[in-house]
C-alpha positions in Angstrom: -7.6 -17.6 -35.9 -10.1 -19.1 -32.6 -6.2 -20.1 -31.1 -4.4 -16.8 -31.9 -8.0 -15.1 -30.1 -7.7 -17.8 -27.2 -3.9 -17.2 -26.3 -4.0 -13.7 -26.9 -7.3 -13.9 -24.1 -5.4 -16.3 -21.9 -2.2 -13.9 -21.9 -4.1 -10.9 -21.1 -6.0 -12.2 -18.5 -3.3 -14.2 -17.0 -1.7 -10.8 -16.8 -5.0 -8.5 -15.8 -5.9 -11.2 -12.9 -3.1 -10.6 -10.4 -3.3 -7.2 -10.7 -6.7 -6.7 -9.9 -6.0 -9.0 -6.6 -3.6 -6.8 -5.7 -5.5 -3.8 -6.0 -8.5 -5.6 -4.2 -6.7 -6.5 -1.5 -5.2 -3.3 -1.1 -8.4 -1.5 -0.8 -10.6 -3.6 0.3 -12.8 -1.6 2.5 -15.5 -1.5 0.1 -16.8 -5.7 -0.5 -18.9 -3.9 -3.7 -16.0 -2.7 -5.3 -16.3 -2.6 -9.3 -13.2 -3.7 -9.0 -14.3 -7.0 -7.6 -16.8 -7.9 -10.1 -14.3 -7.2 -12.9 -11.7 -9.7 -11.7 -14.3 -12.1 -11.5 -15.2 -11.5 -14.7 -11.4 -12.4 -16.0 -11.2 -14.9 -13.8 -14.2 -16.7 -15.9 -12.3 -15.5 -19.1 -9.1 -16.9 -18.2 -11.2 -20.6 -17.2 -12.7 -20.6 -20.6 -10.1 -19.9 -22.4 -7.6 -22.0 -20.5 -10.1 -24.8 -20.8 -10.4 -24.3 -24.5 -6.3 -24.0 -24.9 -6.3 -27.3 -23.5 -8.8 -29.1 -25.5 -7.7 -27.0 -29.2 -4.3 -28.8 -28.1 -4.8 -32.2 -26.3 -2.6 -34.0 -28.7 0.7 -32.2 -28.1 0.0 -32.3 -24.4 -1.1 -36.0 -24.7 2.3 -36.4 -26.7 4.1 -34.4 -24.3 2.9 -36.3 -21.0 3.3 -39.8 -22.7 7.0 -38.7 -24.2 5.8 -40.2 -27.5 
């Protein structure tokens, strides 16, 4: 259940953090913009989770990198 939670975080931020960069950047003539605190907010979500993806599946990446 803590992987399907993790990848379904690390999806939806992976999806919800370019967006939000592109609507920064596009109206960035206020540097307090909600906006801007909010992709930083994903941005931490997608880390952890990414970081957590990684170590919930270090053996098929350690098999996958070694070909074994």
């Amino acid at each position: 259940m803590k992987r399907r939670i993790v990848s379904i975080l690390l999806l939806i931020s992976l999806i919800l953090l370019p967006v939000s960069g592109v609507y920064i950047h596009l109206t960035h003539d206020n540097p307090t913009h909600p906006w801007l605190h909010i992709h930083v907010f994903i941005g931490v979500i997608f880390t952890v989770c990414g970081v957590l993806h990684i170590i919930w599946n270090w053996k098929v990446f350690k098999r996958y990198f070694t070909g074994k």
